[in-house]
N, C-alpha and C positions, 0 to 999 in steps of 0.2 A: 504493500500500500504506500509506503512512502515513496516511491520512486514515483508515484502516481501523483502526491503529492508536489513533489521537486518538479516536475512536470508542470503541473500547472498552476505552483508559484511562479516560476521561470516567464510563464506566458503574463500572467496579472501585473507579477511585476516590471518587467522588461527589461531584470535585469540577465547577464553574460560575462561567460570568462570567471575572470578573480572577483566580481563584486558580486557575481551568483553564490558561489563555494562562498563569500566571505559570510553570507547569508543566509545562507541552506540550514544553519542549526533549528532556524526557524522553526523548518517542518518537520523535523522532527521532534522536537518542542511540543509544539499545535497538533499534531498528529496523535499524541500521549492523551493530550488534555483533553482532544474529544475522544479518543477512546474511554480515558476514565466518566466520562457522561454516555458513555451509549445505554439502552435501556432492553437491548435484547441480547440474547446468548449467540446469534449468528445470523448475518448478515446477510442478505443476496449481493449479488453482483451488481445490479442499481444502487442500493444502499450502499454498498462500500464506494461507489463513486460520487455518491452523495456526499460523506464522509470525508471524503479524499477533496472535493470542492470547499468546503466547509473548513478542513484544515489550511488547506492554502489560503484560503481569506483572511481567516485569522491570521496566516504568516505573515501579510501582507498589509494588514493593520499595524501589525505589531513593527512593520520596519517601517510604517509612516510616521510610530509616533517618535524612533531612534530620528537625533537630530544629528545624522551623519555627516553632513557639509555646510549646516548653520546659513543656506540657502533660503529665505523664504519666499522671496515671490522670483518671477523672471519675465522678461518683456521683451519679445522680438517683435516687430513691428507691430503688429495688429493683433498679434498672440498673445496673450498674459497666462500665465501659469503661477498659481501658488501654493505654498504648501499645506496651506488650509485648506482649499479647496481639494488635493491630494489627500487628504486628511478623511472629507467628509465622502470624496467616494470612495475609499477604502473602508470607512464603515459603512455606506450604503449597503458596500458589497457582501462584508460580512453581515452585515442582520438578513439580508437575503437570502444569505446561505443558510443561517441560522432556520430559518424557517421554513426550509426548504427540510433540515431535517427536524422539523421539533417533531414527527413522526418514532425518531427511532434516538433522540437523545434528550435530556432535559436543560439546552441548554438555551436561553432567551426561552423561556417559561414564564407565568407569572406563577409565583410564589405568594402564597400567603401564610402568616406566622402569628403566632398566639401572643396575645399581650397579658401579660399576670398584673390584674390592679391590686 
């Protein structure tokens, strides 16, 4: 699953070469942390690519919010790029994903919790 993973970080994020490898711990990171949330004993073949979608999101959030070249906006003529904006579709992306599997993980749930008066 992880190479499945490294896979399609690779594509979201855009990165290559040395700044991919400098990154990759990522998925394997994110990959752990939605398995420790899966809610079933075994997976189909859709669902682990579900899985596999869902980690990569997360890896890819997680390298928007590293502030690895203190970069935040950039402006070629007509183009504006910033890193906030960076920011908010790398969570778009993840809670999409997220909901994509709240079928088979708990994770982006609503949780409700007892209050003791």
């Amino acid at each position: 699953m992880l190479k499945n993973v490294l896979k399609r970080f690779a594509v979201i994020s855009g990165l290559k070469g040395e700044e991919f490898s400098k990154w990759s711990f990522l998925c394997n990171d994110c990959l752990n942390y939605v398995m420790e949330h899966i809610l079933k004993e075994e997976l189909s073949d859709y669902e682990e690519q579900k899985v596999c979608s869902l980690a990569a999101s997360i890896a890819f959030y997680k390298l928007t919010l590293y502030d690895f070249d203190e970069v935040t906006s950039f402006t070629a003529g007509d183009v504006h790029i910033s890193k906030e904006s960076m920011l908010k579709n790398a969570e778009r992306i993840m809670y999409e994903e997220m909901n994509n599997c709240s079928d088979i993980t708990d994770l982006g749930s609503v949780c409700f919790m007892g209050v003791k008066s």
